[in-house]
PDB file with SEQRES, HELIX, SHEET and CRYST1 records, atoms N, CA, C and O in Angstrom:
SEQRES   1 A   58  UNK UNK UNK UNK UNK UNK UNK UNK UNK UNK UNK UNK UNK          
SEQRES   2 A   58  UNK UNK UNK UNK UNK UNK UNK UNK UNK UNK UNK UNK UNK          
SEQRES   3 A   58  UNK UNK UNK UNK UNK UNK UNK UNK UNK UNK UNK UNK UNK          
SEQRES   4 A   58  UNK UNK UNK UNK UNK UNK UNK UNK UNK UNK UNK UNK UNK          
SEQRES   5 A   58  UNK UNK UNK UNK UNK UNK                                      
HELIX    1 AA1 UNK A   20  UNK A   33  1                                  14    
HELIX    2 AA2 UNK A   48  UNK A   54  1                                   7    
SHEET    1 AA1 2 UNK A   7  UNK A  12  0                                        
SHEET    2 AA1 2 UNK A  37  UNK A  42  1                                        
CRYST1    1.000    1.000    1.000  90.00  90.00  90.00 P 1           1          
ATOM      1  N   UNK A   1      33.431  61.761  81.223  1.00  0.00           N  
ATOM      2  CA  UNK A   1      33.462  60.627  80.324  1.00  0.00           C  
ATOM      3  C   UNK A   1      32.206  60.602  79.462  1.00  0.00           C  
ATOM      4  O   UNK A   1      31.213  61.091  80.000  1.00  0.00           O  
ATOM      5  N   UNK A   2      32.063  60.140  78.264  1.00  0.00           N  
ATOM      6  CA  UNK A   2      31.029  59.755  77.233  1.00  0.00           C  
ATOM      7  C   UNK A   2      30.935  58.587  77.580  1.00  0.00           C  
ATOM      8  O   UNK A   2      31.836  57.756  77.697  1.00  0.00           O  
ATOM      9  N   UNK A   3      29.761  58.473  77.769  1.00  0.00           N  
ATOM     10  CA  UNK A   3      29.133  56.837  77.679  1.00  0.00           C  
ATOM     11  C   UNK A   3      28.084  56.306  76.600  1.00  0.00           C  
ATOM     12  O   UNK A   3      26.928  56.729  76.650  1.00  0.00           O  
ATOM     13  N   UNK A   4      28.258  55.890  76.160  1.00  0.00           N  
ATOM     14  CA  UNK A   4      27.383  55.056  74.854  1.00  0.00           C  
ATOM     15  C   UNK A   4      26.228  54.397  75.347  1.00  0.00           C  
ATOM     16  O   UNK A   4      26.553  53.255  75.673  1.00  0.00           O  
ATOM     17  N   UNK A   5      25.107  54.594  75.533  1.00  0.00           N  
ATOM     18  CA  UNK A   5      24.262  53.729  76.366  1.00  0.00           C  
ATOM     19  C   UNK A   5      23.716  52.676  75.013  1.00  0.00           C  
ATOM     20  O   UNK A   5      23.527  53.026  73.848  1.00  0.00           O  
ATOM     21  N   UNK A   6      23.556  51.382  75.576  1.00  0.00           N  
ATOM     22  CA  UNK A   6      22.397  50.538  74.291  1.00  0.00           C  
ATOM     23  C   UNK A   6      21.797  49.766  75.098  1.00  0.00           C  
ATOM     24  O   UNK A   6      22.052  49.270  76.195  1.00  0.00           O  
ATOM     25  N   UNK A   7      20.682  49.739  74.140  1.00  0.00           N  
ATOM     26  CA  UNK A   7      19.404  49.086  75.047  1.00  0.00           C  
ATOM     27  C   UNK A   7      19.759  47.699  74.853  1.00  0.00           C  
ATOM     28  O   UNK A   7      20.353  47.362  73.829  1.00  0.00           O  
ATOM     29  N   UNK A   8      19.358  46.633  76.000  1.00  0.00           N  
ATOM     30  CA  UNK A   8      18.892  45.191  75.590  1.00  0.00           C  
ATOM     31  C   UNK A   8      18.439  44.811  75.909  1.00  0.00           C  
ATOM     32  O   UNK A   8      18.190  44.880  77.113  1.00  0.00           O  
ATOM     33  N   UNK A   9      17.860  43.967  75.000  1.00  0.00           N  
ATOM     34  CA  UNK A   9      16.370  43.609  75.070  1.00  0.00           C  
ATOM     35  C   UNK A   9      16.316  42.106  74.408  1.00  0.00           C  
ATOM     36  O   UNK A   9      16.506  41.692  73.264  1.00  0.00           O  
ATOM     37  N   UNK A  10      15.970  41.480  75.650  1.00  0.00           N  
ATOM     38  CA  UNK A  10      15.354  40.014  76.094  1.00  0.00           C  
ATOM     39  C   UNK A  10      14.398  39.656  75.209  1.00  0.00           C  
ATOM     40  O   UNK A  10      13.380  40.347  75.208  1.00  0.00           O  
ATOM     41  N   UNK A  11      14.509  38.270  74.055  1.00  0.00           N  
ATOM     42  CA  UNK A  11      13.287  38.243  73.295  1.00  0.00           C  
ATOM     43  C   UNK A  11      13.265  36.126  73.930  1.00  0.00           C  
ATOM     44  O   UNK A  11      14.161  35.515  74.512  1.00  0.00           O  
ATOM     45  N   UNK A  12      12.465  35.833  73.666  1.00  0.00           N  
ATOM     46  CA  UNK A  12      11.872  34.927  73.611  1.00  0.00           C  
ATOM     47  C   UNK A  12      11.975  33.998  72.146  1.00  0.00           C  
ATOM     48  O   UNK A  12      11.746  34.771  71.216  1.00  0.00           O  
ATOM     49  N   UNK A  13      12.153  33.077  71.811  1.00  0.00           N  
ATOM     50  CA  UNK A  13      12.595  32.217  70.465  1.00  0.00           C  
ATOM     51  C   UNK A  13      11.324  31.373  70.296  1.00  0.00           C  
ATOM     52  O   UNK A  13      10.865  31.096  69.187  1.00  0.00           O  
ATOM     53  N   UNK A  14      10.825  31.011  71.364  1.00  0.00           N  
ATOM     54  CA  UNK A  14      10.108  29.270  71.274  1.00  0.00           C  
ATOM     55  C   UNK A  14       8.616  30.174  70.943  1.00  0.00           C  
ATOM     56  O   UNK A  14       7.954  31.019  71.546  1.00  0.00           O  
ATOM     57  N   UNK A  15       8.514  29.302  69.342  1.00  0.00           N  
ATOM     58  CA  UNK A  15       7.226  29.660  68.902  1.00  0.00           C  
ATOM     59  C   UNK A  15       6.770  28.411  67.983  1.00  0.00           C  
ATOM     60  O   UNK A  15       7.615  27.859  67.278  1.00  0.00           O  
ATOM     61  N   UNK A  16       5.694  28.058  67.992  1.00  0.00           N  
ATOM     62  CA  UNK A  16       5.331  26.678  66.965  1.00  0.00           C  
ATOM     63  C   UNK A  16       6.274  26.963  65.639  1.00  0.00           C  
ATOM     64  O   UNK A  16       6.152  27.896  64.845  1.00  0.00           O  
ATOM     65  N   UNK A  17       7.413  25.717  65.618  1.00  0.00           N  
ATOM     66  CA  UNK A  17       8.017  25.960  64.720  1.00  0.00           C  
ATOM     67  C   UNK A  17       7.639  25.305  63.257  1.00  0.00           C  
ATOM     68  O   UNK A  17       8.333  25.487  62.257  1.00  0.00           O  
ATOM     69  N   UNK A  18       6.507  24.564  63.278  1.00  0.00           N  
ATOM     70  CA  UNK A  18       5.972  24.301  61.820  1.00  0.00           C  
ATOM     71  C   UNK A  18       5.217  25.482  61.047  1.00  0.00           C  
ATOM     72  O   UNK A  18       4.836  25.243  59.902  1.00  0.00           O  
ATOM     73  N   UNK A  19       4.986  26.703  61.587  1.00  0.00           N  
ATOM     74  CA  UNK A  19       4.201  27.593  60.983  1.00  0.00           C  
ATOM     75  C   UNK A  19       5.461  28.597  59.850  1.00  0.00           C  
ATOM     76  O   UNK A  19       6.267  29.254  60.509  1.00  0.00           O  
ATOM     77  N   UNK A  20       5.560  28.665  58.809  1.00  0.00           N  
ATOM     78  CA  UNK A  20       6.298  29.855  58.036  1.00  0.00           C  
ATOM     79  C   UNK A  20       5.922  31.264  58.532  1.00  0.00           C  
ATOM     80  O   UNK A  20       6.613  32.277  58.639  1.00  0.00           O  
ATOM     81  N   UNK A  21       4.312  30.975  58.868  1.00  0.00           N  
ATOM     82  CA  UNK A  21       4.259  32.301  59.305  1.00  0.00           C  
ATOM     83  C   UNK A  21       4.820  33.288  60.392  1.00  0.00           C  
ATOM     84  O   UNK A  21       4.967  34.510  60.361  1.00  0.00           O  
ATOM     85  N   UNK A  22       5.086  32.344  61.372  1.00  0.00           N  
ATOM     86  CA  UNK A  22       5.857  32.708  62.978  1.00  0.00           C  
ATOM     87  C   UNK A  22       6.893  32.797  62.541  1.00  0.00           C  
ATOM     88  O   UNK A  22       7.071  33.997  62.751  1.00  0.00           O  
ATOM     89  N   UNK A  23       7.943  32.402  61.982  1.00  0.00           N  
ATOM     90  CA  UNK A  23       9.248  32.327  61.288  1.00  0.00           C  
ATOM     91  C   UNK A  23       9.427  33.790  60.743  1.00  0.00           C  
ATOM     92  O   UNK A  23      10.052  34.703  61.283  1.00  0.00           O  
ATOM     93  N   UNK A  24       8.813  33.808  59.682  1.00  0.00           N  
ATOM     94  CA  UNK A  24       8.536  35.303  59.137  1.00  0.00           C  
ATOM     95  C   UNK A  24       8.271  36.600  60.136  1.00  0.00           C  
ATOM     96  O   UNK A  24       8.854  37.663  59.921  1.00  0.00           O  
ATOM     97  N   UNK A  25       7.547  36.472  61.006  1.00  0.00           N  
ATOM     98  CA  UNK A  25       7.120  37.183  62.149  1.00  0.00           C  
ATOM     99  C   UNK A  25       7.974  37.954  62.971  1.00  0.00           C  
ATOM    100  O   UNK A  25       8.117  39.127  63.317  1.00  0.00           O  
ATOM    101  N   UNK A  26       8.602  36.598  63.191  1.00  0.00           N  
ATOM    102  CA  UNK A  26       9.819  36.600  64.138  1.00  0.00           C  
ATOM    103  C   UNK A  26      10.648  37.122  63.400  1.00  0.00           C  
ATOM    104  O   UNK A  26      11.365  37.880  64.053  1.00  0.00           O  
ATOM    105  N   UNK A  27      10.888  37.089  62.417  1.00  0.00           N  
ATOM    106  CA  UNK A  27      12.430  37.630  61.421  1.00  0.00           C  
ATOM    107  C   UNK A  27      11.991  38.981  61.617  1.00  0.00           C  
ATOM    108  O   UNK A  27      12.847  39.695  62.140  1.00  0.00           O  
ATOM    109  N   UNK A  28      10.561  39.707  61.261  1.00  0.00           N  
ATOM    110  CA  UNK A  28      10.500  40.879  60.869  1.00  0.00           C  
ATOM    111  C   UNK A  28      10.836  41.804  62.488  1.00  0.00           C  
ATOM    112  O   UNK A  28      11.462  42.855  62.626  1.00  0.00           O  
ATOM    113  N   UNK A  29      10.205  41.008  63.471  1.00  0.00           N  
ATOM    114  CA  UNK A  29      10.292  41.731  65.231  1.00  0.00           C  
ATOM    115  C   UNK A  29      11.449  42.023  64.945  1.00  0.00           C  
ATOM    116  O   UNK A  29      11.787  43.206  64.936  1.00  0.00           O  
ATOM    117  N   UNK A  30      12.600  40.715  64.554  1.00  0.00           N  
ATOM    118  CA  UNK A  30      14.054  40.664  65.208  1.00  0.00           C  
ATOM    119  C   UNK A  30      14.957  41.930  64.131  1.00  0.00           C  
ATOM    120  O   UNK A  30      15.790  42.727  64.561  1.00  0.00           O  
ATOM    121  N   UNK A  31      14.558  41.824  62.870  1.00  0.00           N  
ATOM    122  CA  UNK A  31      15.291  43.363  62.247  1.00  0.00           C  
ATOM    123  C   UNK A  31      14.523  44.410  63.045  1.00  0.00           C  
ATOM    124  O   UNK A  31      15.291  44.373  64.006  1.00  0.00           O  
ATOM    125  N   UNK A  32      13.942  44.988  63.277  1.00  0.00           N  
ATOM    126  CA  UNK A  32      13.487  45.891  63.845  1.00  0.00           C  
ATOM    127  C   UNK A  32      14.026  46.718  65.491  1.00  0.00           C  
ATOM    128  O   UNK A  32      14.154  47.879  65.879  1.00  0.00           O  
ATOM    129  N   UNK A  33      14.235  45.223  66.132  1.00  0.00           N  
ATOM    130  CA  UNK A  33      14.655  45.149  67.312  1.00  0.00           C  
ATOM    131  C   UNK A  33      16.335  45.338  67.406  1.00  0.00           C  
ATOM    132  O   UNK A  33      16.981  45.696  68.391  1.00  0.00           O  
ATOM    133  N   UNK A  34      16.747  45.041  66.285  1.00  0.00           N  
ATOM    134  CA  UNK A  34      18.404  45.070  65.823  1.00  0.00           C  
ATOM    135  C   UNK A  34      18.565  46.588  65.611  1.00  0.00           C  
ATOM    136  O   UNK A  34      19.703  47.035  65.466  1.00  0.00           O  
ATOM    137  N   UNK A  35      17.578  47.345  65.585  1.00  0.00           N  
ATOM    138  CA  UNK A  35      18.189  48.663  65.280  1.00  0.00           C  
ATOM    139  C   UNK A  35      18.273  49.561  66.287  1.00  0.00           C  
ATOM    140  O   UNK A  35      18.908  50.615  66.286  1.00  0.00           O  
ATOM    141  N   UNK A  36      17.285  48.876  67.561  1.00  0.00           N  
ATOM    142  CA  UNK A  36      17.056  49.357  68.921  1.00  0.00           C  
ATOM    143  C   UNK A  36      17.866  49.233  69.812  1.00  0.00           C  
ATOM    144  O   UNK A  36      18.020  49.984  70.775  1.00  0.00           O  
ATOM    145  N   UNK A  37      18.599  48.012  69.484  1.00  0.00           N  
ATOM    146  CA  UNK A  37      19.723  47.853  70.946  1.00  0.00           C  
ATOM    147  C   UNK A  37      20.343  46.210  70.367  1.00  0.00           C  
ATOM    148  O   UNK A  37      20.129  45.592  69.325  1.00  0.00           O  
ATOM    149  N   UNK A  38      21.038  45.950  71.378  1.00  0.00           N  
ATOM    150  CA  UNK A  38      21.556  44.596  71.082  1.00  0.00           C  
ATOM    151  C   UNK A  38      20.504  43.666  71.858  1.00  0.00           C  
ATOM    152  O   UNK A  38      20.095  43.949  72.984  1.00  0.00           O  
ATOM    153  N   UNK A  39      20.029  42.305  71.004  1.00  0.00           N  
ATOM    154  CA  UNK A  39      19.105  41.380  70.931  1.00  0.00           C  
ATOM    155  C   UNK A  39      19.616  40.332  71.951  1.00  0.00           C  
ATOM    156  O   UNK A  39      20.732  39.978  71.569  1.00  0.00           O  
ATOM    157  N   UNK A  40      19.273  39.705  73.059  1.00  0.00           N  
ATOM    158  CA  UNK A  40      19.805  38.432  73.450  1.00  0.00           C  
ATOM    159  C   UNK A  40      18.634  37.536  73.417  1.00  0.00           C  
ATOM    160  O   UNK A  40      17.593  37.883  73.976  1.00  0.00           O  
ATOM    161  N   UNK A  41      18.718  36.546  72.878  1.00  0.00           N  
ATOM    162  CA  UNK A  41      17.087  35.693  72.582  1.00  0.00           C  
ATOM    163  C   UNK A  41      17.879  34.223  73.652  1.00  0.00           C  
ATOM    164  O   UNK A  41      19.047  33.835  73.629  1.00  0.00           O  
ATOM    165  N   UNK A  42      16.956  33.810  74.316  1.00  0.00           N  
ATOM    166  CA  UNK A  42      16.434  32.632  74.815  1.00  0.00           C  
ATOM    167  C   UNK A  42      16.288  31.473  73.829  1.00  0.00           C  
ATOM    168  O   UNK A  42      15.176  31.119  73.436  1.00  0.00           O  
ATOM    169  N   UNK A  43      17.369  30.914  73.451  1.00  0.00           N  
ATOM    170  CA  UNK A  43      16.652  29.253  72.363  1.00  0.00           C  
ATOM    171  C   UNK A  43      16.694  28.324  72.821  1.00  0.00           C  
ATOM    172  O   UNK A  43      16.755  27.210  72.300  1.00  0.00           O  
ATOM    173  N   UNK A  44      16.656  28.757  74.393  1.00  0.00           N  
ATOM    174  CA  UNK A  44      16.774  26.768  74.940  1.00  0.00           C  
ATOM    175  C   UNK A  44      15.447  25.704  74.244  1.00  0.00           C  
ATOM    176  O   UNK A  44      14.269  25.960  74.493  1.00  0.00           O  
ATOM    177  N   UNK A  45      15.721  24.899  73.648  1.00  0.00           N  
ATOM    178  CA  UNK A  45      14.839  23.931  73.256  1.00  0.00           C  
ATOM    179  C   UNK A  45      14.353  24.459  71.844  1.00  0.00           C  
ATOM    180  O   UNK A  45      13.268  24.118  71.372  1.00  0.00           O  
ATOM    181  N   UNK A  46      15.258  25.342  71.185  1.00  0.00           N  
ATOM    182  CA  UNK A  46      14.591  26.164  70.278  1.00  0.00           C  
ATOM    183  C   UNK A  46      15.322  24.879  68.997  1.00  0.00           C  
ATOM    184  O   UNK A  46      16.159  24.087  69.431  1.00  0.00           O  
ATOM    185  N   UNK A  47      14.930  24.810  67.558  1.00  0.00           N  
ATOM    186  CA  UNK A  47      16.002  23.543  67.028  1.00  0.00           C  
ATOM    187  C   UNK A  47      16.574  25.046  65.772  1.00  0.00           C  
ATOM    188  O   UNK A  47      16.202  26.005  65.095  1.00  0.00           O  
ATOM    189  N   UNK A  48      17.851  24.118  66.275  1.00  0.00           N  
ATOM    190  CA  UNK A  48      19.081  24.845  65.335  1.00  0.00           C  
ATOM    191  C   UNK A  48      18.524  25.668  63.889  1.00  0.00           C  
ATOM    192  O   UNK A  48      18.671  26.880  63.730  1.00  0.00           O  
ATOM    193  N   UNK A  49      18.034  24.993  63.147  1.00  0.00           N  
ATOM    194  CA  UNK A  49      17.667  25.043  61.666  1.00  0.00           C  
ATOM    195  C   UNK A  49      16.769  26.527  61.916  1.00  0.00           C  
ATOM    196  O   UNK A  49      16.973  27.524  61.224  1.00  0.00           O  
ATOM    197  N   UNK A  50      15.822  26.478  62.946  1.00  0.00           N  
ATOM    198  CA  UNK A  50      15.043  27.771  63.659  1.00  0.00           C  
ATOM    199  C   UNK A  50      16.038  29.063  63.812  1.00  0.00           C  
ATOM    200  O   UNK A  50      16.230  30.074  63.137  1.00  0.00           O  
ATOM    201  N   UNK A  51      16.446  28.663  64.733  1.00  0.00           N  
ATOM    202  CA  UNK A  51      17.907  29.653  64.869  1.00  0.00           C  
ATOM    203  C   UNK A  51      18.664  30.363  63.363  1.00  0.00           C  
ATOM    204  O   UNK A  51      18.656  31.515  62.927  1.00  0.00           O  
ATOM    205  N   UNK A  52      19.145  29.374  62.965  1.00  0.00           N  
ATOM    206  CA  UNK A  52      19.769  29.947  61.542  1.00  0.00           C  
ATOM    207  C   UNK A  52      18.988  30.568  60.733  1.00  0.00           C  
ATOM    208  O   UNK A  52      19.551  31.462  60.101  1.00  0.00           O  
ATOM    209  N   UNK A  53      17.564  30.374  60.459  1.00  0.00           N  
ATOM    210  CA  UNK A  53      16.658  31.280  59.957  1.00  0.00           C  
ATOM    211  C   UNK A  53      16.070  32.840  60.286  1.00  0.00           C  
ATOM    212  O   UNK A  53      15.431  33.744  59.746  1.00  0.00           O  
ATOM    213  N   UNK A  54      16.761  32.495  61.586  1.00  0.00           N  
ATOM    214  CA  UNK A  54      16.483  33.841  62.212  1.00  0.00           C  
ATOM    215  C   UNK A  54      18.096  34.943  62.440  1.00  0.00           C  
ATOM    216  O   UNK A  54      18.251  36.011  63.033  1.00  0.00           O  
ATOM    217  N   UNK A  55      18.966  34.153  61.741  1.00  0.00           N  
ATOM    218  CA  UNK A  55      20.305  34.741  61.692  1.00  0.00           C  
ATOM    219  C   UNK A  55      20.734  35.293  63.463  1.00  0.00           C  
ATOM    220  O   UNK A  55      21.105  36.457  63.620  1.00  0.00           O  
ATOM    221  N   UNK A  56      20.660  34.605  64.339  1.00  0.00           N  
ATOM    222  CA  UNK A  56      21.298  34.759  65.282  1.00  0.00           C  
ATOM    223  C   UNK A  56      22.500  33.577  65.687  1.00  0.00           C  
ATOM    224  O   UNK A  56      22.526  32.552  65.005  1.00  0.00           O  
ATOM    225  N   UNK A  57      23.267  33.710  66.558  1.00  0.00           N  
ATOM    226  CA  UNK A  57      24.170  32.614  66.435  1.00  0.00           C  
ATOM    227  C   UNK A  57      23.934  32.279  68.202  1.00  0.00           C  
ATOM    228  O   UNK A  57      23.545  32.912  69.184  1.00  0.00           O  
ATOM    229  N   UNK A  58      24.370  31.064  67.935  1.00  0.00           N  
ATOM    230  CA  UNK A  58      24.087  30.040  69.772  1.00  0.00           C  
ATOM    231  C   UNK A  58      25.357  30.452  70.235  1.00  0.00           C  
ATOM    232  O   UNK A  58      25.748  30.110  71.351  1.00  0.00           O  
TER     233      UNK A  58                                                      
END                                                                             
C-alpha cells in the first residue's frame, strides 16, 4: 500500500489581540505552516473577528 503521510501540527491562537503586529505574525507562521502539514490551532477564548483574520474556520 502507498501511504500519504502529513504532518500536524498543533499551533496555539491566544496572543494579545490589540497588537496588528501579532496578527500579522501569526498570519505569516500560519501560511508557512500550511505548506508543512495540516494546521489544527487551539482558539478557545480566542474572539471570532481574530479567527477570521487568520482565515481558519471554528
Amino acid at each position: 500500500m502507498n501511504q500519504k503521510i502529513t504532518n500536524i501540527i498543533f499551533c496555539q491562537a491566544r496572543v494579545p489581540y490589540g497588537n496588528l503586529g501579532d496578527l500579522i505574525l501569526t498570519k505569516l507562521l500560519f501560511s508557512k505552516l500550511r505548506k508543512q502539514g495540516q494546521i489544527i490551532v487551539n482558539d478557545l477564548d480566542v474572539p471570532e473577528w481574530y479567527c477570521k483574520e487568520l482565515d481558519f474556520e471554528r
